[in-house]
N, C-alpha and C positions, 0 to 999 in steps of 0.2 A: 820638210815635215813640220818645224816649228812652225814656220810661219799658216801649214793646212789648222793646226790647231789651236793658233791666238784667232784665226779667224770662225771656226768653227764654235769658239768660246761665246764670241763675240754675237752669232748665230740664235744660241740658245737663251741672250739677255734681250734677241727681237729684234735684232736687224738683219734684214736677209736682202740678196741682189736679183733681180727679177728683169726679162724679158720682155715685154708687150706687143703680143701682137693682137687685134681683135677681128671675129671670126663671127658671120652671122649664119649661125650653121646651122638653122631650120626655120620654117617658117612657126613650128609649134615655141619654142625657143624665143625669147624678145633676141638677146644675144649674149653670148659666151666668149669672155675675156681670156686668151690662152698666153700662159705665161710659161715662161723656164725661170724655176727659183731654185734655192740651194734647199731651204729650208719653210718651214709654216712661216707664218705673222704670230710670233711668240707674246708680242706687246698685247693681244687681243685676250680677252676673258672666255670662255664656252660657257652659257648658260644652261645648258644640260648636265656637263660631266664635269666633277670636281678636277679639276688640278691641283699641283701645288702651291700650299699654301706658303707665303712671304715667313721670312725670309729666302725661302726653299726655291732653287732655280726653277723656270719653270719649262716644265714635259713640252715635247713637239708634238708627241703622241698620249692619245690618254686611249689608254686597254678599256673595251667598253667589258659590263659586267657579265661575267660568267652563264653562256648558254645562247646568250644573243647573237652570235657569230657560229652558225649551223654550215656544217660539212654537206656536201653533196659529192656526187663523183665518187673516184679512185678515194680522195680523203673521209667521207663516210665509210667507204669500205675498211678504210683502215681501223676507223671507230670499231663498229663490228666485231670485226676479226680479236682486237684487242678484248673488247668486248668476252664475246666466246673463246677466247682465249686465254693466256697466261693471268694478264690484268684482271681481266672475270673472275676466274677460276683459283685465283693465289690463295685466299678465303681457305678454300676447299683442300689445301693440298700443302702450304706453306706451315710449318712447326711456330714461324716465328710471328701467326695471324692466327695462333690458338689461341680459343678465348680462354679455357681455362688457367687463370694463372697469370695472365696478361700484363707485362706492366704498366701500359695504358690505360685498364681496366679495373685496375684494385691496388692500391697501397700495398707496396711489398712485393709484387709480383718480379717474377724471375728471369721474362725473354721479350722480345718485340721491341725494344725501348726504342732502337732505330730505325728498323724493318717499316714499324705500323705505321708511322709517319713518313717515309720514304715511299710508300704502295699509296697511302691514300691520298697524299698530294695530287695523281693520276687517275688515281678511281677516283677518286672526288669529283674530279672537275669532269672525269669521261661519262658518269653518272648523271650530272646537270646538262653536258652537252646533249645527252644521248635523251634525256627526260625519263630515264628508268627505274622504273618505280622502285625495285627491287632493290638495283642500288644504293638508288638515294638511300633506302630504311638501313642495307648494311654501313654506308660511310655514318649515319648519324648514330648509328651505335658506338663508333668511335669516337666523334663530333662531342658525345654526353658523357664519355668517357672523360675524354680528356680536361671537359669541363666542368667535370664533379672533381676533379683530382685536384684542386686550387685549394691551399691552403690558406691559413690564416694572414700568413704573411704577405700572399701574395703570389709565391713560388706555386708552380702548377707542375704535372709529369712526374715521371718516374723518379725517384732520386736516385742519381747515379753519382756520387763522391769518390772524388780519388784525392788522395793526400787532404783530406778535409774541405777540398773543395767543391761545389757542385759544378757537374759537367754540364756545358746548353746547350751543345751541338743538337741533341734530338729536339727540343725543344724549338728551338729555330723551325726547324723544319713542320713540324704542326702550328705554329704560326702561321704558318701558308696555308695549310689545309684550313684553318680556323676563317685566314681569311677570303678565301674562297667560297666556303660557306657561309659566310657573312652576305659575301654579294646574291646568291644564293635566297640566302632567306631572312636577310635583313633582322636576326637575330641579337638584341642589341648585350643579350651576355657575352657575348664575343667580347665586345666593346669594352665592357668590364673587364674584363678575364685579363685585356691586352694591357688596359688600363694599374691595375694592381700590381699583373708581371711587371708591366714596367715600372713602377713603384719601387716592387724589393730589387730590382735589378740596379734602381740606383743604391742601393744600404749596401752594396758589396763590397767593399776597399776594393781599389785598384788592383792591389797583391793578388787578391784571389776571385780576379775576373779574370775571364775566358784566357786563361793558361791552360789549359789542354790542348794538345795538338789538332784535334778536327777543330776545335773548338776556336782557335787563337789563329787557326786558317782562315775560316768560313765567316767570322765575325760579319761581314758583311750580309750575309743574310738576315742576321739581325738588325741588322743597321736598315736596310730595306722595310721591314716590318715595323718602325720604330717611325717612319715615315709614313707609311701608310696611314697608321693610327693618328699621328699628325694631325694629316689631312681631312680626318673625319671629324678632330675635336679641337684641336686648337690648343692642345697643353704645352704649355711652354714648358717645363720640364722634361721634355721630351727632346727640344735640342739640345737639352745639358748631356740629356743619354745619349744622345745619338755620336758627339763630341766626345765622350767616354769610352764609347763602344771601338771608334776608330783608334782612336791613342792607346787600346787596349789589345786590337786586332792586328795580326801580323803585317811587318811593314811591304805592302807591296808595290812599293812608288820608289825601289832602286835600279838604277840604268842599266845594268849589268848582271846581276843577279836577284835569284828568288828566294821568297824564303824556303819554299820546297819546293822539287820537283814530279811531284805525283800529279797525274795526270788529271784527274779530277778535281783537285784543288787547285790547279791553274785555270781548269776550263770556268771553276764560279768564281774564283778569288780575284782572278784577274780585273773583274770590273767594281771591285771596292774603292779602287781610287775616283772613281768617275762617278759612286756612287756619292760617294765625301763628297766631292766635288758642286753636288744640287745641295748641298747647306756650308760650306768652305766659298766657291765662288772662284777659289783657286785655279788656274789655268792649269796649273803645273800638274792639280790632282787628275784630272780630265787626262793629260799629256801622259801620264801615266801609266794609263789603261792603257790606251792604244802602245806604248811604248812595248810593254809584257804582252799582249798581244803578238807583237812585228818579232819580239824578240824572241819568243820561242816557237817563231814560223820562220826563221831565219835560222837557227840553230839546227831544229829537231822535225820543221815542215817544211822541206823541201822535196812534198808528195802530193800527187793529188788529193781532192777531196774534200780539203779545209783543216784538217786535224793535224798529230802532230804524233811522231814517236814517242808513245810514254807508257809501256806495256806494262803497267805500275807506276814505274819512275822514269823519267829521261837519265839517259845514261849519256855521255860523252863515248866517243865509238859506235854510238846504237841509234845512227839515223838513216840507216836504208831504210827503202818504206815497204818493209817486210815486217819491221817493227809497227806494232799495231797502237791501238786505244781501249778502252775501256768502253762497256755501252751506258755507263752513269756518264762518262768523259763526251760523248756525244749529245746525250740529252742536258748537260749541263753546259754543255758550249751552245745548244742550240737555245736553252733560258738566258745565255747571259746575249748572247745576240739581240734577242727579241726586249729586252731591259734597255738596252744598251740604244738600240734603234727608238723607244719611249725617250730616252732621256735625253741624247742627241741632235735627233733626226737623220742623221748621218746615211745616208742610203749604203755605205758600205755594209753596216751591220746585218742591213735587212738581205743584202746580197747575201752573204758570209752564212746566213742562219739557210738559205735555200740551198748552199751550196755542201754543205753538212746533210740536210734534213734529204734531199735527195740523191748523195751520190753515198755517206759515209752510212748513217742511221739504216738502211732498211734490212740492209747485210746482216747487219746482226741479229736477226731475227729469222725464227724459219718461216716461210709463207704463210701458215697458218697461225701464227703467233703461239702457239706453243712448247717453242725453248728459243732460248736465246744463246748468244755467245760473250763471254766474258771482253775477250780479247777478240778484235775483228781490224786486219791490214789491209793495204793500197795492195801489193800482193801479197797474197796467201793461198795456196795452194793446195794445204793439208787442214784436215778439220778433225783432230782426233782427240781420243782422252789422253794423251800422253804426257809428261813432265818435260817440256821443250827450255827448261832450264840452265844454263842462263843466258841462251837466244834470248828466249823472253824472259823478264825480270819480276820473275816470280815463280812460285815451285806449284804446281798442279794441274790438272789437266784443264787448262784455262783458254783451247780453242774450239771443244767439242760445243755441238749445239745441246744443253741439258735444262731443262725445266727449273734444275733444282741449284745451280750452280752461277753464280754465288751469287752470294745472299745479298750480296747490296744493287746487282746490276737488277737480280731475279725482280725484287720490290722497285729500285728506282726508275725502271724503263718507265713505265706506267704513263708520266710526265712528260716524253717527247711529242708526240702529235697531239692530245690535250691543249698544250700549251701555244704548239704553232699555228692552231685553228682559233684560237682566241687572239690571233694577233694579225691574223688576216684580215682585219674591217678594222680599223682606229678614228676616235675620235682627234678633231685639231683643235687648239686654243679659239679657232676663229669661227667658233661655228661650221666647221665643215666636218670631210670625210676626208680616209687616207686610206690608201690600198697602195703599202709598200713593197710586202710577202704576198707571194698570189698562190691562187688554187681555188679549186670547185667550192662555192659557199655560196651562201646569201644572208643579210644581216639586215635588221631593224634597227636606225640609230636615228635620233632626235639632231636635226639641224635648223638653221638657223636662227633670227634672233627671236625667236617663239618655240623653237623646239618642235618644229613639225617629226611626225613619223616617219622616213624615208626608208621603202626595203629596197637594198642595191643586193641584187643576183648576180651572180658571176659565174659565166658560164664560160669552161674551159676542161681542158685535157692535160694544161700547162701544170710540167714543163715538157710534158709528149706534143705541145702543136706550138705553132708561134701566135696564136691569136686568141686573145682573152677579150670576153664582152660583158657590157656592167648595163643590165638593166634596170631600171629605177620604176618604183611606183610608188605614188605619197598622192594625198587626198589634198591638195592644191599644189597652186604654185608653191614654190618658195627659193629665196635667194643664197645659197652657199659656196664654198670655193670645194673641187673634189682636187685631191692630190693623187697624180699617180705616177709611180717610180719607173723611170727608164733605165735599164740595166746597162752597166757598162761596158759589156760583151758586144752591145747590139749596136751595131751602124744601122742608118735610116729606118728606125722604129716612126712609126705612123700612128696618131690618135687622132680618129674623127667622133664628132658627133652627129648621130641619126645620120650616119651615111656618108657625111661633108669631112673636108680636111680640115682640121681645126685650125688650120695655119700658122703653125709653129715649126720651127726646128725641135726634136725630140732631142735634145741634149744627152748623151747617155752620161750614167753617173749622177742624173738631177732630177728634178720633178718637174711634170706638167702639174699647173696647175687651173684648173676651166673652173671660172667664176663667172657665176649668172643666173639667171631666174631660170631654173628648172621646172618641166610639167612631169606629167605623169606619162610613163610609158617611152621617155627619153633613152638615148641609149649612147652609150661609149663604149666604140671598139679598139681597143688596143692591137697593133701588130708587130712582133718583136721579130723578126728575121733571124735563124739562125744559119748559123754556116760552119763547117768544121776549121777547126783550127787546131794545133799542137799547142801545147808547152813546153817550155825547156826547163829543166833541171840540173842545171853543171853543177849543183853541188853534190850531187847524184850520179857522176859518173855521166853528163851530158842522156841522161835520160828524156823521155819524151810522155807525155800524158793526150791524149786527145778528147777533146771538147766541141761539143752541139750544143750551141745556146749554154742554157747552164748543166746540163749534164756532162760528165766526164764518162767515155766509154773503155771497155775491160775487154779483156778478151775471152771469146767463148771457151770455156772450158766443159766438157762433160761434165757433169757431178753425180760422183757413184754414191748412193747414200747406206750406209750401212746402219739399221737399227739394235739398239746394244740396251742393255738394262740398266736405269738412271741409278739405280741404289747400290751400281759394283762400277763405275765411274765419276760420282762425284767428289768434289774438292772435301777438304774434312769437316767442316763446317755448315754443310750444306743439313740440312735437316727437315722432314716430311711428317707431315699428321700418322699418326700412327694408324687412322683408321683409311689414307690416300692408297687409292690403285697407283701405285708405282707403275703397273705396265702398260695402263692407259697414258702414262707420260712420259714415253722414251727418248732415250738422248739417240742423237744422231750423228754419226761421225760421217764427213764426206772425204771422198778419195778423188783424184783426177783419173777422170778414163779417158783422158785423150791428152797429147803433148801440151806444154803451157810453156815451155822455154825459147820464146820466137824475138826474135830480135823486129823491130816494124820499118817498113821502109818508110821514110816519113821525110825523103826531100820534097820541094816546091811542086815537081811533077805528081810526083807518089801518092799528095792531098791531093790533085786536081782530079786523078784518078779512083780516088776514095768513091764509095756511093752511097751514098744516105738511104734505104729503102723503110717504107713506110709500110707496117702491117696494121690486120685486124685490130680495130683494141678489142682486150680481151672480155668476153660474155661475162667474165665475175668481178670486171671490175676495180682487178685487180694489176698494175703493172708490172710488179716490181717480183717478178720471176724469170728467171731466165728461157723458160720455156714462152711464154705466153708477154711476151716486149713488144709494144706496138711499134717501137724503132732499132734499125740494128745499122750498122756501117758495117761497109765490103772493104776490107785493105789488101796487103799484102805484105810477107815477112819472109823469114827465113829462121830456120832453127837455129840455139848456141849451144852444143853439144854437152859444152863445160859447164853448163848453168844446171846444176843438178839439188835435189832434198843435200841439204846439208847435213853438218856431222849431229846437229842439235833437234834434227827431224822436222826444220824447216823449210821454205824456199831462200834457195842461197840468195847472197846478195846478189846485187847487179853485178853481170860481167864487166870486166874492163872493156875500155871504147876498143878497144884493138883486140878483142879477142877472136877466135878462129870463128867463123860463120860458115854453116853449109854455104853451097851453092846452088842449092834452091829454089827457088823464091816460087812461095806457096799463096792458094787464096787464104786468107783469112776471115775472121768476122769478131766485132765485136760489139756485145750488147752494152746496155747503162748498166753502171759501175754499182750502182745501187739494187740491180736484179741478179751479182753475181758474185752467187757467197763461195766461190773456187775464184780465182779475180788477178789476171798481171795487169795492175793497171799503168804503174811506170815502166815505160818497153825500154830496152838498149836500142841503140838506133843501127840501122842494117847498114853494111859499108857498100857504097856506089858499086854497084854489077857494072 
């Protein structure tokens, strides 16, 4: 592990190890140089997109500006849906996005301090992707808010003081929203606003900077913005803050332990060290990251999915993976991936953010996007309002699906698909492109050493097909290198151009890269082969997960949906506009109407016999229901009699390997893990008939 990350260090300061084979793969084409590399050519400058500036390590990816990386497919629909749904509609129906009284709104005001910045980080950006006019007029009523609120000193926001000190955790957070809107509309008050904050933010003594708990977690989102503005202006005062912020920010570069264990302050906090790391230089802070990563997917992830037991907090005793996550804990695992993969190049991370964003993220949400679920498990079987205390580690009814409940997932979901469609298309230091996260888009980005226009199309189903294709059209030649990430799931991935084998090994785990004079109307097909495969879990009771490409599949379970009234089910804190139809926004509890306690057969023969069948996709567009899956697998299992709702009104843990099993053995079926919000996705494995 040390020696993957001296060399990965090593990666990001511009030397990387490369392949050559060359490929004349059309006659439109002079010719195309196909390479297996670890990483970009970091030693190179991009004349189109800013990177970072020196001292500051530099990006292997640079995020092109907000809107230029357009959804098509299943991922517009999810725009949409978001859209006409929760995200949309929060405005209308949230207590804590009332305007009257607002604390983002007016000096003195009494609610939203965290909410408004948590919702509009996502409607912001889904507002610019989507180009809605409507939007856009609501997010910049916030946007003027927040930046009439700037005081003399500097300090901007709500003031929220505890023991004389001011809190910045919300503030952090409209940073982001500011700077999104920045990209946006080239607003140069922003520029100020960030400029000044950061001013009084150095006059704080040590003593009474970011000591609050969200506040002294999270530091590192500041630390991010502090860089950002960096890189716009050049203020060298600004490494002094940046230097400040981390010696002030909770330490998370210890081998063994964290400073907390709440779920969502591991999924952002975790990559503070790596952050430090692009102005430190430090190995160790980089080693870091990944370490608290490994470390609490070694402890408390040993489920499918990508996530990790932390139903609030990781508990010691509480890693079945019937212990769930948070849906802030998902969209903020799926941001630090996508950061993470920027600062790196690391094609883990870009894996890691797909393997989240598709198998853990959709569950928690009801098809239509409006309600979501606080708390969503590998299995789960009951979806009710009940106090599943202290199964789960916290007291409310924290698995039903409710609009209103709670307040920080209701507002921060907003951010997850936003955020993964702006990272679908990257610029590289060297004048090219990068397509490490894939799905249905198409993007306008400036390459080569002139900055030509290039729109690359991406046409795909993926991760419902194995074949992804990257159309290109740009008003001349021009010469740049395109990166594209081979998954490390896949043996003998194929990329040709215009039809031809590009003549490479597809390394999984690394990047193609095809360097050469491009025309108009060129094309790159990708083909990633999937094939079923298990996992194994011994920390789990030698549990099993099964895997298609990147999907992890669940088993079918019916789901009986009972609708119930949000305003006699929700957590206490939850709170509705006074003048919101509550009964237009019902919470939904789900029950199983069919058995979910099946043990799977899952030896060498068992896979061969498995079936992969391929359905319709669906007319809306839409995949991630369990009704309406363009893919399911045929297994076979056997019931655990013993494996029954627990005393806490959950799904029990995993049986023991040796427990009684019918004798049986039934068809099974089970769709993607991500269309099935009733879900065993870790099976006990069925004892040899």
């Amino acid at each position: 592990m040390f020696e993957k990350l001296k060399y990965l260090a090593g990666t990001i300061m511009g030397t990387f190890f490369c392949v050559s084979f060359m490929s004349s793969c059309s006659n439109q084409s002079s010719h195309v140089v196909a390479e297996v590399v670890e990483r970009p050519n970091v030693s190179a400058v991009n004349v189109s997109y800013a990177g970072n500036k020196a001292p500051l390590q530099p990006q292997n990816f640079m995020k092109l500006p907000v809107g230029q990386v357009q959804p098509t497919g299943w991922l517009k629909k999810y725009l949409l849906l978001q859209r006409d749904g929760l995200t949309g509609k929060l405005g209308e129906i949230s207590a804590w996005l009332e305007k009257d009284n607002n604390a983002w709104l007016m000096s003195g005001g009494d609610h939203g301090w965290e909410e408004v910045p948590y919702w509009l980080k996502g409607y912001g950006d889904l507002a610019y992707i989507l180009g809605d006019t409507a939007m856009i007029s609501e997010a910049k009523v916030w946007i003027e808010g927040a930046i009439r609120s700037q005081q003399p000193n500097g300090y901007f926001g709500p003031v929220n003081e505890k023991d004389g000190k001011k809190e910045l955790w919300a503030n952090m957070i409209m940073l982001w929203c500011l700077q999104s809107y920045y990209e946006y509309s080239q607003d140069s008050r922003v520029i100020d606003l960030m400029t000044n904050y950061f001013k009084w933010q150095m006059t704080v003594p040590d003593e009474q900077f970011l000591k609050d708990y969200w506040e002294n977690s999270r530091g590192g989102d500041n630390l991010l913005s502090v860089y950002w503005l960096y890189n716009k202006t050049g203020d060298k005062f600004l490494l002094d803050l940046a230097k400040k912020i981390h010696r002030n920010t909770a330490d998370w570069t210890n081998d063994s332990s964290l400073p907390n264990w709440h779920n969502v302050n591991i999924a952002q906090c975790f990559r503070e060290p790596a952050t430090y790391y692009m102005l430190s230089g430090d190995s160790a802070d980089l080693a870091a990251t990944y370490n608290v990563h490994n470390l609490v997917r070694r402890i408390f992830g040993q489920v499918p999915g990508g996530m990790f037991g932390a139903d609030e907090n990781a508990r010691m005793g509480y890693i079945d993976p019937r212990q769930g996550t948070e849906t802030c804990g998902f969209v903020e695992q799926m941001a630090s991936d996508e950061l993470l993969l920027c600062m790196t190049g690391d094609p883990m991370w870009a894996e890691h953010c797909e393997e989240v964003a598709f198998n853990s993220y959709p569950a928690a949400v009801m098809p239509d996007f409006k309600a979501l679920r606080y708390i969503t498990c590998p299995n789960q079987v009951v979806s009710d309002s009940k106090d599943h205390k202290p199964g789960i580690d916290n007291g409310g009814p924290f698995l039903a699906m409710n609009p209103f409940s709670s307040r920080c997932c209701q507002h921060n979901h907003a951010q997850g698909w936003p955020y993964y469609i702006e990272h679908l298309v990257l610029a590289t230091p060297d004048n090219g492109v990068a397509t490490a996260i894939y799905g249905p888009c198409y993007a306008t980005i400036k390459v080569g050493e002139k900055g030509v226009p290039v729109k690359i199309t991406e046409e795909t189903i993926y991760p419902f097909e194995e074949t992804i294709r990257l159309k290109m059209e740009m008003p001349e030649s021009v010469k740049f290198p395109l990166y594209l990430r081979i998954p490390s799931w896949c043996e003998n991935a194929e990329v040709k151009v215009n039809g031809r084998n590009a003549g490479v090994e597809a390394k999984r785990g690394k990047y193609v890269r095809l360097s050469g004079k491009w025309n108009n109307g060129d094309e790159v097909t990708l083909h990633f082969p999937m094939k079923i495969e298990t996992v194994s879990w011994p920390t789990n009771k030698e549990s099993v997960s099964v895997n298609y490409g990147p999907l992890t599949f669940s088993l079918l379970i019916k789901e009986d949906y009972k609708k119930v009234k949000s305003n006699e089910n929700a957590i206490w804190d939850s709170k509705w506009q006074k003048d919101a139809d509550v009964d237009a926004w019902p919470t939904y509890e789900i029950y199983p109407g069919s058995p979910w306690n099946y043990a799977l057969c899952a030896s060498s023969d068992d896979l061969r016999q498995m079936v992969v069948e391929k359905r319709e996709w669906p007319s809306d567009d839409f995949p991630f229901s369990a009704n309406s899956v363009p893919i399911i697998i045929k297994a076979k299992g056997c019931r655990v009699p013993s494996w029954k709702i627990d005393k806490y009104g959950l799904c029990g843990v995993l049986p023991d390997e040796n427990c009684k099993q019918s004798d049986s053995i039934e068809d099974i079926t089970l769709v993607p893990m991500g269309a099935a919000r009733l879900r065993i996705s870790a099976f006990p494995v069925a004892h040899q008939k």
